[in-house]
Each structure stands twice: as C-alpha cells, then as structure tokens.
N, C-alpha and C positions, 0 to 999 in steps of 0.2 A: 783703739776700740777694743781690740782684745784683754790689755791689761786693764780696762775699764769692768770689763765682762768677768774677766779672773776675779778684781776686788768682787765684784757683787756677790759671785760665788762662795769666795772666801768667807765672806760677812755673813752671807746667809745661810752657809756651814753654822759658822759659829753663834750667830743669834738663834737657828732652829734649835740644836744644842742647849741652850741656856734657855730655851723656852720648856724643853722637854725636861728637864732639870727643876726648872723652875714648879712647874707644876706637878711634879712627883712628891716637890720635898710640901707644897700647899695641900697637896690629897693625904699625906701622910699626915700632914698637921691637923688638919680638918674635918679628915674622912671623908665617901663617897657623898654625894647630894648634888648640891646645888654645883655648878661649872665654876667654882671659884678661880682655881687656879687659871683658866683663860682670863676670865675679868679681872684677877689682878695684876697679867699679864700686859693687858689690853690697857690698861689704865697706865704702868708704869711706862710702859713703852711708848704712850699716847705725849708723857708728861716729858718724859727725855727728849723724844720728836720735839717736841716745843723748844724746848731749851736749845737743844743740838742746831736745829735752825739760825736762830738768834744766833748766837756762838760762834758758827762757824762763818756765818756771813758776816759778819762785825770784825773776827780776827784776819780775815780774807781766806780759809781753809776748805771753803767750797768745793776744790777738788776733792776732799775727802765724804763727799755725799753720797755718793757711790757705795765708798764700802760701809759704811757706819750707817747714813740713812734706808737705802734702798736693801743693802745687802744685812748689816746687824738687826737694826730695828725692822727690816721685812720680813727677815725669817725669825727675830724673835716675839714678833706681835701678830697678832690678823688683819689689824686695827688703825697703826699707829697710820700709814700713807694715807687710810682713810681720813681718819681726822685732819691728817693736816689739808688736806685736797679742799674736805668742806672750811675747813677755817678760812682758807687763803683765797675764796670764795666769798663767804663773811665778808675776810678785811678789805677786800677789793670793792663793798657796797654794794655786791651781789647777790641781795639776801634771800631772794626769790630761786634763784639758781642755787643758792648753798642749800637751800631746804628743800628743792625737787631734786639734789644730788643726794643727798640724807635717807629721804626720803623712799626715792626711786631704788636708790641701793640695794635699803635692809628689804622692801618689799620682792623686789627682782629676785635679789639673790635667795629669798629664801623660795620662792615659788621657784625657783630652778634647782633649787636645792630637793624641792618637795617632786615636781619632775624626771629630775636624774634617778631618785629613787624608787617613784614609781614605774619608770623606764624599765630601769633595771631588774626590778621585782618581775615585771612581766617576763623580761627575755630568762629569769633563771626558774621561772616558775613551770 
C-alpha cells in the first residue's frame, strides 16, 4: 500500500509539474484570454488516458496505473479520470448514468465551486 501511495505521489509530483509547465509555455504562446492552456491540458491528457488504458491492459502493465494514470495524468490534467469514469460508463451500456455522472459533476462542482467562494467572501468580508 505504501509503495502504491509513493508512485501516486511521485506521478502527481511530476504530472502537476508538467501541467504548470505546460501552461506557462500556452500563455506565453497565446497570451492572457481564454483558459487555453487548461483545455489543452485537459484534452491531451484526456487523449493519453485513452490510450494509456488500452496499452497497459493489453501488454498486462496494469500495475503501473497508479503511477502514470492516477498519479501522472491526475496531476497533470483536471480532467483526464473524469473522462475516463464517464466513458467506462458509456462502454458498459450505461448511458443514462454516464450522462447524469457528466452531468451532475460539471453542475455540482461548479455550484460548490460558486459556494466555497461565496463562503469565503463572507468569512473575509
């Protein structure tokens, strides 16, 4: 368990790193605006997840899910476990559930997103 918990930490060292990375060298390309640099974070990370799945369960490497999916791609996406969770959801014929998970998420989280900060406003106000 412990060495399980190290990779993830490990991974999500270094995927937060190469996210932070990532998006300095997108803001510097593109300038302030739109949030690019997370969406094309979001997107490549989304697109690896995919791949990295297939791959590692086909060559039998699954133990390395931990560091690379949970821990790489967790800290270098916001995104990617999302996607896969709804997809693997999807592929199971669950389509109803894949779309109130979808769903239910972006709306949750942003209303608790939109709560913590007016929480917060209040208690520094």
């Amino acid at each position: 368990m412990f060495t399980t918990l190290l990779q993830v930490a490990l991974g999500g060292a270094f995927g937060a790193s190469l996210r932070y990375l990532a998006g300095i060298a997108i803001f510097r390309f593109v300038g302030p605006g739109f949030p690019l640099g997370v969406m094309a974070v979001n997107i490549l990370g989304s697109g690896v997840m995919g791949a990295l799945i297939v791959y590692l369960g086909q060559k039998g490497l699954s133990h390395l899910n931990p560091l690379l999916m949970t821990g790489v791609l967790g800290g270098f996406t916001t995104f990617s476990a999302f996607s896969l969770e709804a997809y693997t959801l999807f592929e199971r014929g669950a389509v109803g559930q894949a779309a109130m998970y979808v769903g239910l998420s972006v709306v949750l989280s942003l209303a608790a997103l939109v709560v913590g900060v007016n929480l917060m406003r209040g208690v520094l106000a």
